[in-house]
C-alpha positions, -999 to 999 in steps of 0.1 A, spaced: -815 -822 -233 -784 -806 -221 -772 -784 -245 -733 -786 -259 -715 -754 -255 -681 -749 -273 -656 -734 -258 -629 -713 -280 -596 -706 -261 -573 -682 -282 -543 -675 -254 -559 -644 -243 -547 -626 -207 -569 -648 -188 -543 -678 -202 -513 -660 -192 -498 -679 -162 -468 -684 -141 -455 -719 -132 -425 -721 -106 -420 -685 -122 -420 -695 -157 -445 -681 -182 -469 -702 -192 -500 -702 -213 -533 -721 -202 -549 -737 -225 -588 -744 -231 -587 -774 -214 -564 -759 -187 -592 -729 -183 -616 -754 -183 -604 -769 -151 -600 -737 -134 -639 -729 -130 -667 -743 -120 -688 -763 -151 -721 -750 -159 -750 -764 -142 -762 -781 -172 -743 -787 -207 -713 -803 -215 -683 -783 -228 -660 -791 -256 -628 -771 -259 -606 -757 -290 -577 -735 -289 -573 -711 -317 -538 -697 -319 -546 -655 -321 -519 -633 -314 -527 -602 -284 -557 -586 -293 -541 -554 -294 -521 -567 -323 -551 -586 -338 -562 -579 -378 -591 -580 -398 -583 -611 -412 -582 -626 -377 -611 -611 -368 -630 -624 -395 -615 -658 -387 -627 -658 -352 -664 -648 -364 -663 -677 -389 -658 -704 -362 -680 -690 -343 -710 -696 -372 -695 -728 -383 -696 -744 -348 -737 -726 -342 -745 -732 -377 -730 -763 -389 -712 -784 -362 -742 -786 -341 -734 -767 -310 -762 -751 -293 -739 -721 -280 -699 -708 -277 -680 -691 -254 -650 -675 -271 -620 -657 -246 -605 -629 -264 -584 -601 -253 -603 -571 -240 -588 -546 -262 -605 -556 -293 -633 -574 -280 -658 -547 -287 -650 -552 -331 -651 -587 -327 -682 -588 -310 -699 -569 -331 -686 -588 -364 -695 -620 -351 -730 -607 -346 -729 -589 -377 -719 -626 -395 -742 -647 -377 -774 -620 -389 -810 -625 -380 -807 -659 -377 -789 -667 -344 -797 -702 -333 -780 -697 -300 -761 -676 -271 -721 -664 -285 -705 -648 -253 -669 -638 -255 -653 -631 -223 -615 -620 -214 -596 -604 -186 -578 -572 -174 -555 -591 -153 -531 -620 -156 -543 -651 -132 -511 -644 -112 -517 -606 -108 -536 -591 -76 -573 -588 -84 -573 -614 -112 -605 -609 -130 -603 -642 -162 -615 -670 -142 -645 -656 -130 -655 -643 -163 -651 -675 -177 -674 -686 -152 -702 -666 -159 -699 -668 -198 -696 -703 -193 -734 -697 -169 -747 -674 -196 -739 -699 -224 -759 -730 -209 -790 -705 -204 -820 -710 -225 -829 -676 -220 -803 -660 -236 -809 -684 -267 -820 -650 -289 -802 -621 -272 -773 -625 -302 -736 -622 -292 -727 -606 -258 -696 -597 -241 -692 -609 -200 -675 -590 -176 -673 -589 -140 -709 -604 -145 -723 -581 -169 -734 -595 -203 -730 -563 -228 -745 -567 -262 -723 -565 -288 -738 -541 -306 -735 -512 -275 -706 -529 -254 -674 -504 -249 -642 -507 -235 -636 -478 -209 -608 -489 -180 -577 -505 -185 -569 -501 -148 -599 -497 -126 -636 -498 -122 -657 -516 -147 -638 -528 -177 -665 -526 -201 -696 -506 -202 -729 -503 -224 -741 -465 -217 -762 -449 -224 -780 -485 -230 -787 -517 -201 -769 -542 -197 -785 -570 -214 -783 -596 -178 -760 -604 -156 -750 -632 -137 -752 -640 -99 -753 -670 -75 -745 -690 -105 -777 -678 -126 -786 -653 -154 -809 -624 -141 -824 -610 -176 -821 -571 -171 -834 -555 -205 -842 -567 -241 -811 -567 -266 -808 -550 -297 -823 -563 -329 -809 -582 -348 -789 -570 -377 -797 -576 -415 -782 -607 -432 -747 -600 -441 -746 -598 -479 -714 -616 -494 -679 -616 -483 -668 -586 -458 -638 -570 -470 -609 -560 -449 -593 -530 -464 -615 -504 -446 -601 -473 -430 -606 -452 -399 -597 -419 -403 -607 -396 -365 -614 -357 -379 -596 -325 -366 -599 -289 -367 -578 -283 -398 -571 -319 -412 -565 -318 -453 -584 -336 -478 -556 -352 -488 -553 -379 -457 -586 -388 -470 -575 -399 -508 -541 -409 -496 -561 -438 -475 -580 -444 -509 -545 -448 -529 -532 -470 -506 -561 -497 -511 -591 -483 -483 -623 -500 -503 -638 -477 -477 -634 -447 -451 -650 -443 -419 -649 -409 -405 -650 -399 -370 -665 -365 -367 -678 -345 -339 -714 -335 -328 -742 -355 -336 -724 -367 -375 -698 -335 -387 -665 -332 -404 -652 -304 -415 -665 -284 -442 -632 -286 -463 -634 -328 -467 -670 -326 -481 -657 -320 -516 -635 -354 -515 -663 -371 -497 -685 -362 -525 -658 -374 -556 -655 -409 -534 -692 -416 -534 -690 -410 -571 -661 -432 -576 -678 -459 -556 -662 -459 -527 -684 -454 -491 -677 -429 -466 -696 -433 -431 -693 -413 -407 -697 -416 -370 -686 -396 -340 -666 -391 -313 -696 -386 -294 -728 -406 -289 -752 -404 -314 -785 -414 -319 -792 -438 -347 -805 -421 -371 -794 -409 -410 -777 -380 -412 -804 -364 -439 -828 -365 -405 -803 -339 -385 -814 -302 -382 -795 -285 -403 -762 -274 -406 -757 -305 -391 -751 -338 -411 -740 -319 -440 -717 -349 -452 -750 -361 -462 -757 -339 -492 -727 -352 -507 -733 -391 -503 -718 -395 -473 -738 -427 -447 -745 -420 -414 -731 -446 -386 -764 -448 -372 -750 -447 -340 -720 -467 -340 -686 -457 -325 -666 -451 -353 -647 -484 -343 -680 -506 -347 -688 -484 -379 -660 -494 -390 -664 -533 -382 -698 -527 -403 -687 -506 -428 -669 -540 -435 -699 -565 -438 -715 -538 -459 -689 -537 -487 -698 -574 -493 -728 -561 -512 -707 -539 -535 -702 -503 -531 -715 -470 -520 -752 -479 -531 -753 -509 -514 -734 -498 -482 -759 -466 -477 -787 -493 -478 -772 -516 -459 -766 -491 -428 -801 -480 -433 -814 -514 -419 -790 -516 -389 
């Protein structure tokens, strides 16, 4: 049985267009028509209105991610291509797969472009192509939700953006690629990540992101509290630090309830920031959660699934099972 793959057009660059010089925007139906079918599955189109995803918000986000379940979950599609700007694609991604849990009954690929169909080296069409490929292959049923560019499929979980001019758009490093696409067929290349934990209640969308400096005060840190941050994800240096000077206001935070994570700038293992050799990880000793990992964007992005089990507590074990 063919399966039915839903296709999610939100107005991305890919549906940018010129006609007789005038602007135009391509919808689903219009993409659709552009690129080949898959070999097997028939494809249903909706267009979501979304704003640039350079402007996008949580609340979006989170909107996106919902459809997403709804049409796997209860709508009966076996898998959904969703185009999406490339600027944000990495935090949606990962939310999606966060949302959807252990549970994923089949393939989520988002897909976008660097470059407008009009512009020289036009990139949208032939993603579409191959997340349209990936998304009617039964072999990708359990890999979770993957991002496809220039016929790489990223997990979610590890894909970056890196170029906004040249070269590959997105990368995974230090990880594979998960497959890729060629001669119209999915190649598998290496086993996805596992599947996250069940997301525990309603993610909230008041998280902040504050990025650490030589010299920063303590105060940026409660000013983000007083301004309504139900949580603060820091991004240190090293393998998990922040200055020495914020671990008092990390500590009083925990207390009050409120999660700190913090990630790097760098990459990290994924491990808790009690396991470092000391003096690193010292946020630790003061209730601070490691990102295991994570970018500090994508900590972020979890930081907000976490908070729908409460606070601090239930954050800290949350992260420990991602």
């Amino acid at each position: 049985m063919s399966p039915r793959i839903l296709l999610l057009a939100t107005g991305d660059t890919m549906a940018h267009h010129r006609h007789d010089g005038t602007p135009v925007v391509l919808t689903g139906a219009d993409l659709l028509a552009a690129v080949p079918a898959p070999a097997t599955g028939a494809v249903e189109v909706a267009d979501l209105a979304t704003g640039p995803s350079w402007d996008t918000t949580p609340e979006t986000m989170l909107a996106l991610a919902r459809r997403v379940r709804t049409a796997l979950l209860d709508d009966g599609h076996d898998a959904v291509v969703l185009t999406h700007g490339l600027d944000t694609v990495e935090e949606t991604a990962y939310l999606t797969d966060l949302l959807l849990g252990p549970d994923l009954p089949g393939p989520v690929i988002l897909t976008g472009a660097r470059r407008r169909p009009y512009e020289p080296g036009a990139d949208g069409f032939r993603n579409l192509a191959a997340a349209l490929t990936a998304a009617a292959d039964p072999t990708l049923r359990h890999a979770g939700v993957l991002v496809c560019a220039d016929d790489d499929l990223h997990a979610a979980r590890w894909v970056t953006a890196v170029d906004a001019t040249g070269g590959p758009a997105l990368r995974s490093d230090p990880y594979p690629v998960v497959a890729r696409v060629a001669n119209g067929r999915v190649e598998p290349v290496a086993a996805p990540p596992a599947r996250p934990p069940h997301p525990p209640g309603q993610p909230a969308t008041d998280v902040a992101l504050i990025r650490t400096y030589p010299g920063i005060p303590a105060g940026v840190l409660t000013a983000a509290v007083d301004a309504g941050a139900a949580g603060l994800v820091l991004e240190g240096t090293g393998p998990g630090n922040v200055p020495v000077d914020l671990l008092a206001t990390v500590g009083d935070l925990t207390e009050w309830g409120i999660p700190v994570v913090v990630a790097s700038r760098c990459r990290t293992r994924p491990v808790a920031l009690a396991d470092l050799p000391p003096p690193d990880g010292l946020a630790a000793s003061v209730g601070a959660v490691g990102a295991r990992g994570l970018p500090a964007g994508k900590a972020r992005v979890a930081l907000m699934v976490a908070l729908g089990a409460g606070g601090a507590a239930a954050a800290r074990d949350w992260f420990a099972r991602l």
